[in-house]
matplotlib code that plots the C-alpha trace (Angstrom):
import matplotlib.pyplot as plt

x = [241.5, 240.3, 240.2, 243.1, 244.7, 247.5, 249.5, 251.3, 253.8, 255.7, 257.4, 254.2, 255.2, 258.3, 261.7, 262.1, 263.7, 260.7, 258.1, 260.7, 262.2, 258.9, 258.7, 262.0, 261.2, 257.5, 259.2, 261.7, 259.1, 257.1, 259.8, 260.2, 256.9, 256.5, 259.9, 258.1, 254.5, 256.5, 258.6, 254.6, 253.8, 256.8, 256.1, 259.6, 259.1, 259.4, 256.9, 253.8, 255.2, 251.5, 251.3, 255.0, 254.1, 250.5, 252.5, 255.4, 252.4, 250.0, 252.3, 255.0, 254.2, 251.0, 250.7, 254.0, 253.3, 250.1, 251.8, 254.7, 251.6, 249.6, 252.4, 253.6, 250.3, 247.7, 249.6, 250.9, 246.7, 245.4, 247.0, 248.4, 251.2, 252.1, 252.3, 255.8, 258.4, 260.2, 257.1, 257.0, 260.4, 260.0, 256.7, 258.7, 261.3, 258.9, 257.0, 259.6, 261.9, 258.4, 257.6, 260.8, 261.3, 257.1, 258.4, 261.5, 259.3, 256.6, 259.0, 261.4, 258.2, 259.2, 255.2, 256.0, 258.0, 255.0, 253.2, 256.1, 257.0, 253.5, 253.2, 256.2, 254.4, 251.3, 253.4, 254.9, 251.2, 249.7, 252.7, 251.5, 247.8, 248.4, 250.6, 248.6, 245.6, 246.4, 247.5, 243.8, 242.6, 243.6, 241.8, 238.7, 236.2, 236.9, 236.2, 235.7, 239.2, 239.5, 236.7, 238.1, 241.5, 240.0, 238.0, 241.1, 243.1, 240.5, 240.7, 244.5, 244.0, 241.3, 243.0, 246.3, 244.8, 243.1, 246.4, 248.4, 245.3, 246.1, 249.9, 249.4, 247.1, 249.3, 251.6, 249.8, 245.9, 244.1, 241.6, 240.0, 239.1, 237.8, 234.5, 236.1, 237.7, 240.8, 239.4, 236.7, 239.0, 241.9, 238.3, 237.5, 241.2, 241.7, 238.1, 239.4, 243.0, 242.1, 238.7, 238.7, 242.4, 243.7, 240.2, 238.9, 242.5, 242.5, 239.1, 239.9, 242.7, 241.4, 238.6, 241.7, 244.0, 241.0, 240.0, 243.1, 245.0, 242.2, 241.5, 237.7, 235.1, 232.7, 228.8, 225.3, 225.2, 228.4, 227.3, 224.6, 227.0, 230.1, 227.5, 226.5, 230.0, 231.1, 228.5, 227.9, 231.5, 232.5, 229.1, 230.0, 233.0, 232.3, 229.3, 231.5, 234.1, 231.7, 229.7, 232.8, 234.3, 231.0, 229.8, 227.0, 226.1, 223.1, 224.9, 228.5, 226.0, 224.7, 227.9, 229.3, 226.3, 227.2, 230.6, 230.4, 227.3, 230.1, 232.8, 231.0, 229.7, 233.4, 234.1, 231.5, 232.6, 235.9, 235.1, 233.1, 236.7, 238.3, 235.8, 235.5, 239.9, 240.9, 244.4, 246.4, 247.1, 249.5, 250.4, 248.7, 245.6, 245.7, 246.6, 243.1, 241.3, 242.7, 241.7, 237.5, 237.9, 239.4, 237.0, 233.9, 235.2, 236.0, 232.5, 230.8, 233.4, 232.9, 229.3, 228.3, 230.6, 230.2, 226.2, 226.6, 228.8, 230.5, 232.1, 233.8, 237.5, 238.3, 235.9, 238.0, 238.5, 235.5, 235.4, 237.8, 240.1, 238.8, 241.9, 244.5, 241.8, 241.7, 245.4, 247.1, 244.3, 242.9, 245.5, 248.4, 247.6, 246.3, 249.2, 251.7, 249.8, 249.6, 253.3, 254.0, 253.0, 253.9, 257.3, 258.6, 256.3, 257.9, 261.1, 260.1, 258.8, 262.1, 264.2, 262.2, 259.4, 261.3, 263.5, 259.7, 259.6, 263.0, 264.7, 263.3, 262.3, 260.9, 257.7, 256.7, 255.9, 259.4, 261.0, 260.4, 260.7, 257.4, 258.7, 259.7, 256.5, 254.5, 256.4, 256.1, 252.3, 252.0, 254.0, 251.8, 248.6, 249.6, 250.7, 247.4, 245.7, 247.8, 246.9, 243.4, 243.1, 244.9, 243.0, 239.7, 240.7, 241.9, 238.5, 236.6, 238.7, 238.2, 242.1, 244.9, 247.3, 247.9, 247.8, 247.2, 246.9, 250.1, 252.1, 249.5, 250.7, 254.2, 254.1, 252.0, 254.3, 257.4, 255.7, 254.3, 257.5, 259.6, 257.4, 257.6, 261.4, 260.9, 258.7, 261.6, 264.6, 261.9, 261.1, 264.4, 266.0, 264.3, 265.5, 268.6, 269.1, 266.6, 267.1, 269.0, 270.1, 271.9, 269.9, 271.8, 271.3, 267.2, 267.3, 269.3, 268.8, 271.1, 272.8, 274.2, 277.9, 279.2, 280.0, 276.4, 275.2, 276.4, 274.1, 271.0, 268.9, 270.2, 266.8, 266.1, 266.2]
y = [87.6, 83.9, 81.3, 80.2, 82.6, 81.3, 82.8, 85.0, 87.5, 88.6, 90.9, 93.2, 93.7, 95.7, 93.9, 91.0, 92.6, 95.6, 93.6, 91.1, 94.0, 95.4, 92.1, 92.1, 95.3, 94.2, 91.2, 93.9, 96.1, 93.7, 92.1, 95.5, 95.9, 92.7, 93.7, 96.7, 94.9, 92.5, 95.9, 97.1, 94.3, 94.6, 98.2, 99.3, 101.5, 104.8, 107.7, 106.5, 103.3, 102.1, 104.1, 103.1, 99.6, 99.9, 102.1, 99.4, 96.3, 97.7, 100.6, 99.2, 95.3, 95.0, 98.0, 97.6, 94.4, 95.0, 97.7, 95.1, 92.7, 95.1, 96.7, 92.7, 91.4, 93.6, 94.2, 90.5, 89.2, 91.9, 91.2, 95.1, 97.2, 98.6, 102.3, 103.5, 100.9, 104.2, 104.6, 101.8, 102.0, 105.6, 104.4, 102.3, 104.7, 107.1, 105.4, 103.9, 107.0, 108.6, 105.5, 105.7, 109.4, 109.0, 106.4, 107.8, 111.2, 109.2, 107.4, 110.4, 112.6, 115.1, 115.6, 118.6, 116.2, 114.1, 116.2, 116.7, 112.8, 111.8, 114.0, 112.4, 108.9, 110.5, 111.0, 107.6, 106.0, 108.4, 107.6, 103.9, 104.9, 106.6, 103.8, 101.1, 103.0, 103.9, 100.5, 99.0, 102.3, 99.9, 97.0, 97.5, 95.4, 94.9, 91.4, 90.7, 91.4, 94.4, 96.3, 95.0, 97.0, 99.8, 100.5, 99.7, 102.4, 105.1, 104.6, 104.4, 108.5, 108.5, 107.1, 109.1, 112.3, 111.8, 110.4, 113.4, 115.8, 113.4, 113.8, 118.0, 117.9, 116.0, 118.3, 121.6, 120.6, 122.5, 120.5, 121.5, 124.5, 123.1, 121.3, 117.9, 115.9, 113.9, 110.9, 111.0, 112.1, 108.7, 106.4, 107.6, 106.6, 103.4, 102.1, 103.4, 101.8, 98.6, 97.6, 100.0, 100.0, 96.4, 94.4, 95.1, 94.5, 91.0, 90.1, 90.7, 89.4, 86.0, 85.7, 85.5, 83.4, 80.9, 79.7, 79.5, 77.5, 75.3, 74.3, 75.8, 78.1, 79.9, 78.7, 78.5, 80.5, 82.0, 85.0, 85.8, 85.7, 88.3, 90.4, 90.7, 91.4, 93.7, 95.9, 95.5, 95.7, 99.5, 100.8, 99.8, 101.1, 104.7, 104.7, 103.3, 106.0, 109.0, 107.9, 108.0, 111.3, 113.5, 111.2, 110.0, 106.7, 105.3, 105.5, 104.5, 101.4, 100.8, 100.9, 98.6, 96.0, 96.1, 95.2, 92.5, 91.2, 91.2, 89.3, 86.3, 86.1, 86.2, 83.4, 81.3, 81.8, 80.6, 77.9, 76.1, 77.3, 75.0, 72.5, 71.6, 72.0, 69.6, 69.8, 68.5, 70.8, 72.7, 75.2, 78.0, 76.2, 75.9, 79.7, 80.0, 78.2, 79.8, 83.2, 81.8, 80.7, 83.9, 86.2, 84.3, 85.0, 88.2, 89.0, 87.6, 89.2, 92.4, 92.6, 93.0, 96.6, 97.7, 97.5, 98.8, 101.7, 101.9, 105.4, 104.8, 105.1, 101.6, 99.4, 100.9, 97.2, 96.0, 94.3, 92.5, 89.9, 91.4, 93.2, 90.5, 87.9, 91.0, 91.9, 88.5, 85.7, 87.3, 89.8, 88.4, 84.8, 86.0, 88.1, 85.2, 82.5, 84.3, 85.1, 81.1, 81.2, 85.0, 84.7, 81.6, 82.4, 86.2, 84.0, 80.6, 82.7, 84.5, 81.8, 78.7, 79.7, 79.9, 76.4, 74.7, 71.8, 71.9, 70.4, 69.7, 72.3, 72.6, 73.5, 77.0, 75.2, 73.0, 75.9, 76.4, 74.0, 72.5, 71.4, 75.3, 76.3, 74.0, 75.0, 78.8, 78.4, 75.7, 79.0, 81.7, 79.7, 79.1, 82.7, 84.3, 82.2, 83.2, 86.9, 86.6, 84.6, 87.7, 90.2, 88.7, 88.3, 92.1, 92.7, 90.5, 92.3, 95.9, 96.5, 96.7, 94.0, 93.3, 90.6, 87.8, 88.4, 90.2, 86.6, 84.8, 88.2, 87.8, 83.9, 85.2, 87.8, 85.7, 83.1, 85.0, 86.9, 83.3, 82.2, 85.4, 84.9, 80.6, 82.2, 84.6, 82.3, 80.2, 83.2, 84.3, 80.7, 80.9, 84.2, 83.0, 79.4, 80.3, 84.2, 85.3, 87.6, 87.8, 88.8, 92.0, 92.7, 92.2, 94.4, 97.5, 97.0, 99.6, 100.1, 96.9, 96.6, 95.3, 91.9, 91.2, 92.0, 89.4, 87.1, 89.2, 90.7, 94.2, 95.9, 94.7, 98.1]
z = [-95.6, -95.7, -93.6, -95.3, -96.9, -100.2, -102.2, -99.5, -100.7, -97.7, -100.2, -99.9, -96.0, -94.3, -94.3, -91.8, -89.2, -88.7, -86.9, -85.2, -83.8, -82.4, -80.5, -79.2, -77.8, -76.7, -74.7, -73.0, -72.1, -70.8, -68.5, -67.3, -66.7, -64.7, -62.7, -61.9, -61.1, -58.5, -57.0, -56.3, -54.6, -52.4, -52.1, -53.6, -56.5, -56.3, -57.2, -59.5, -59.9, -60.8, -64.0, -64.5, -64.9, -66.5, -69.3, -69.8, -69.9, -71.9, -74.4, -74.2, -74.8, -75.9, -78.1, -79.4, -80.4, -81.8, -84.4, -84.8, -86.1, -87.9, -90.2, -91.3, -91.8, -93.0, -96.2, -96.3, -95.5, -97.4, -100.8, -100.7, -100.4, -97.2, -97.5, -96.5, -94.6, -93.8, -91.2, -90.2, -88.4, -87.3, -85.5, -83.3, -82.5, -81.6, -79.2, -77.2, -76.7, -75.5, -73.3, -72.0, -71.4, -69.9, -67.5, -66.0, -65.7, -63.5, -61.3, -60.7, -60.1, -62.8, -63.9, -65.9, -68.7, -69.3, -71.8, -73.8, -73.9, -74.0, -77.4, -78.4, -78.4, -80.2, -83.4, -82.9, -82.9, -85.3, -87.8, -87.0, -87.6, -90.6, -92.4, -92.1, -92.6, -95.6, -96.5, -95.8, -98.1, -101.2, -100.0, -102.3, -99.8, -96.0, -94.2, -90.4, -89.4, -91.7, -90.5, -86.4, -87.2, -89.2, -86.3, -83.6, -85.9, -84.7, -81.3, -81.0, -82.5, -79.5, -76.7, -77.6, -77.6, -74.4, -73.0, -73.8, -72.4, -69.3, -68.9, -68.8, -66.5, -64.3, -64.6, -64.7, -63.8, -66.2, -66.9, -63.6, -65.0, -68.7, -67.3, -67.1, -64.7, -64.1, -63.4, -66.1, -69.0, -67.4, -67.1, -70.9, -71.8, -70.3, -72.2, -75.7, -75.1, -73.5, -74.8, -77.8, -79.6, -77.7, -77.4, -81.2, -82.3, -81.0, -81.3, -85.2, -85.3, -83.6, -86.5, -88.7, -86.7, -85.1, -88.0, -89.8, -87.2, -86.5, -90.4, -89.2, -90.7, -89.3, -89.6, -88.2, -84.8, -85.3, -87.3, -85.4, -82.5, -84.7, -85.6, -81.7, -81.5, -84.0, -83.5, -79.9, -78.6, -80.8, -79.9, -76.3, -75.9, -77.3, -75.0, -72.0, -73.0, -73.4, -70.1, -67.9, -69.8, -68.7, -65.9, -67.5, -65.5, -67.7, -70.9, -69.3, -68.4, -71.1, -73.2, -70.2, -71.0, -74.8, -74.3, -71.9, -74.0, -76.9, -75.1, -74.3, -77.9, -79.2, -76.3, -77.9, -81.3, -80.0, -78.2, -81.4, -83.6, -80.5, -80.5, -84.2, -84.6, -88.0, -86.6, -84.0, -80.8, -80.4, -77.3, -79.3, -79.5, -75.5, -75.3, -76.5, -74.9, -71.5, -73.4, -74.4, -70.2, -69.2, -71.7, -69.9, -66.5, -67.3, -67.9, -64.8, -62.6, -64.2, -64.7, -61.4, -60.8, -63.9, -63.5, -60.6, -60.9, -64.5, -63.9, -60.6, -60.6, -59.1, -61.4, -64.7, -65.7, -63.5, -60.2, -58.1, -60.1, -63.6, -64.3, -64.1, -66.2, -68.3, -68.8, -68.1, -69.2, -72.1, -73.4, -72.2, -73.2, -77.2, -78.0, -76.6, -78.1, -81.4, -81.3, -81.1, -85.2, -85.7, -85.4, -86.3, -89.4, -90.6, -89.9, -92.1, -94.7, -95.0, -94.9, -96.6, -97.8, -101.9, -100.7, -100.5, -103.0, -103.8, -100.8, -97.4, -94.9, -91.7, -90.5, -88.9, -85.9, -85.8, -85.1, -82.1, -78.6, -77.9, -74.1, -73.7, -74.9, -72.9, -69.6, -70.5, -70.7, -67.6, -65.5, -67.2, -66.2, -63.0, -62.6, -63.7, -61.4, -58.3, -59.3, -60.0, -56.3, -54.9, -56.4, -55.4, -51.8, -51.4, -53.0, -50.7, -47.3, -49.2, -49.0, -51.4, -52.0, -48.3, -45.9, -47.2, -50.4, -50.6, -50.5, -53.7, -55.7, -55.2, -56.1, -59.2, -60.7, -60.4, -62.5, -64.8, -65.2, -65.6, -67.8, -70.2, -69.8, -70.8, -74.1, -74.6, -74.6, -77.1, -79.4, -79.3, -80.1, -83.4, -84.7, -83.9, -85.0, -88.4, -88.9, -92.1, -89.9, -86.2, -83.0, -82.8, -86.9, -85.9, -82.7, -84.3, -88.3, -89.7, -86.4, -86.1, -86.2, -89.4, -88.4, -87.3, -91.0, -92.3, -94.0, -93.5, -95.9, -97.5, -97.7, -93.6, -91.6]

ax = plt.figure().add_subplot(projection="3d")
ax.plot(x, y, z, "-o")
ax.set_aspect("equal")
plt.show()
């Protein structure tokens, strides 16, 4: 994978429709899980609506995505052939109807259904695991962003297994009598799914992506600084992981030191890609540089719990306002930012890329509304902020979400959640005016009625 890559052949992916439709379901997961995030605040959602809408945010958007990503572009990047499309629509299948079924079984209180929907998403992520690892098995020598996913792919098998080991004991709480316990098994899951799967996912993804879309290459400090990082931020996070399974507090703390040592490395290395940008700006590029802001902030509002106490319960993510800088600023900002050029890319390719040179075309980034994309990320910003201010003042009171910070949240989720809905009228305006294919032909493939086929491509399913 170069820093800019030619000679794609989006042949070498799945069909259009595969990884568009994994963000069309990402987006409606995630507006769900924002619904759900403002029904907390309010205090209206019924049974563990807190797992509920962790589940939808970071399985059912961000995870989805991320398989959506992976299955298009390692094979496209890579110069291989990915190893079954047949997989790579089962995948998706799989882990929604598990999501789903997990969801409904957490807010109905039905605790015994977990395990057998929580197994149900392991085969949906272990199909995932095992198709595109076998894809990167061709690739004769692994770069930067390689070796970030190949590494990602192992702790999705990780953090699934622990999840499933999670969802029977919350039904049947035998792990009490197995020498481990509840909390230290969930702590071990949350590291390997956020920081392990979704972090080194992202972070490899962003050596790819930063320097591509800012015409850069990285030089001088910068590898000192990705090898601080790709060695510091794995070694971390199994360390962080292990620590909080056995309740091991020095090496929980020192894996916690290794990973936020790692992040603000990468949010150097990203703020030079920024800095020395050959092109002109677009909304993506100002995605990012919320995300090398939120990354640093991240850190020093983390540090000081997680050197503290690494293994307690309520400093999973770290301290007060590290979670939402986590989830929303750093997370929430790459995968949208990203999606910007990942869609109206699998869409331009598809439709223009064998019209270039012989009549005019559009650009990837004409196809979608800058003035949309600009208020999306002006309500996302302003959103995250509102959260992170809450957060830290229910941390400064030692309370939830109450008093006044109960009124910042509120404000906060509504604009996050309009400006994911501003993104998804974008997103979704450029399937529709530029897709071979119709909306409903993308969402259902081989399901769609016949009328909506029309025009799309034959082997899309």
């Amino acid at each position: 994978m170069g820093a800019v890559p030619g000679g794609i052949d989006a042949a070498k992916g799945p069909p259009m429709t595969v990884p568009l439709r994994h963000f069309l379901v990402g987006l409606a997961l995630l507006v769900g899980a924002l619904l759900v995030g403002i029904g907390l605040v309010v205090e209206s959602v019924p049974g563990l609506g807190g797992l509920v809408h962790v589940h939808l945010l970071l399985v059912g958007w961000v995870c989805v995505t991320i398989m959506g990503a992976m299955t298009q572009f390692v094979p496209v990047w890579s110069g291989t052939t990915l190893r079954s499309r047949r997989l790579a629509s089962v995948q998706l299948a799989l882990v929604v109807g598990g999501l789903v079924g997990f969801a409904a079984a957490l807010a109905l209180g039905r605790l015994p259904w977990l395990a057998a929907f929580g197994a149900v998403m392991l085969v949906g992520f272990w199909a995932f695991v095992y198709n595109v690892g076998r894809t990167l098995a061709t690739v004769e020598e692994f770069d930067v962003t390689e070796r970030h996913f190949a590494v990602a792919l192992a702790f999705f098998v990780g953090l699934t297994g622990l999840g499933v080991l999670l969802a029977a004991d919350l039904g049947s709480g035998f792990l009490a009598g197995v020498g481990v316990s509840h909390a230290g098994v969930r702590g071990a899951h949350v590291t390997l799914a956020v920081f392990g799967a979704v972090l080194t996912t992202i972070y490899g993804a962003l050596y790819q992506l930063g320097t591509m879309f800012t015409q850069t290459e990285l030089h001088g400090i910068d590898g000192g600084l990705r090898a601080v990082e790709e060695v510091g931020h794995p070694v971390g996070v199994v360390a962080l992981a292990a620590g909080r399974l056995v309740g091991v507090v020095a090496l929980a703390r020192v894996g916690a030191a290794l990973i936020l040592l790692a992040a603000l490395a990468f949010a150097v290395v990203l703020v030079r890609r920024l800095y020395e940008m050959r092109v002109e700006r677009t909304p993506m590029h100002a995605r990012y540089a919320v995300v090398a802001l939120a990354l640093a902030a991240w850190a020093a509002t983390a540090a000081p719990a997680w050197l503290r106490s690494p293994t307690a319960p309520d400093h999973v993510l770290g301290g007060p306002g590290s979670a939402p800088l986590l989830l929303l600023g750093v997370i929430g900002f790459v995968i949208l930012g990203t999606l910007y050029h990942v869609v109206p890319f699998v869409v331009w390719v598809r439709r223009y890329s064998d019209r270039l040179g012989f009549e005019a075309v559009p650009m990837v980034d004409d196809l979608y509304d800058d003035r949309l994309a600009a208020a999306d990320g002006t309500l996302l910003f302003a959103g995250t902020a509102l959260v992170v201010a809450a957060d830290l003042l229910a941390g400064a009171s030692g309370t939830t979400l109450g008093g006044g910070a109960r009124g910042p949240a509120l404000a906060g989720m509504s604009l996050v959640t309009l400006g994911v809905v501003v993104f998804a009228v974008n997103a979704l305006s450029v399937i529709r005016r530029h897709s071979p294919g119709t909306l409903v032909r993308v969402a259902l493939g081989r399901f769609a009625p016949r009328g909506a086929v029309a025009g799309a491509d034959a082997s899309d399913g």
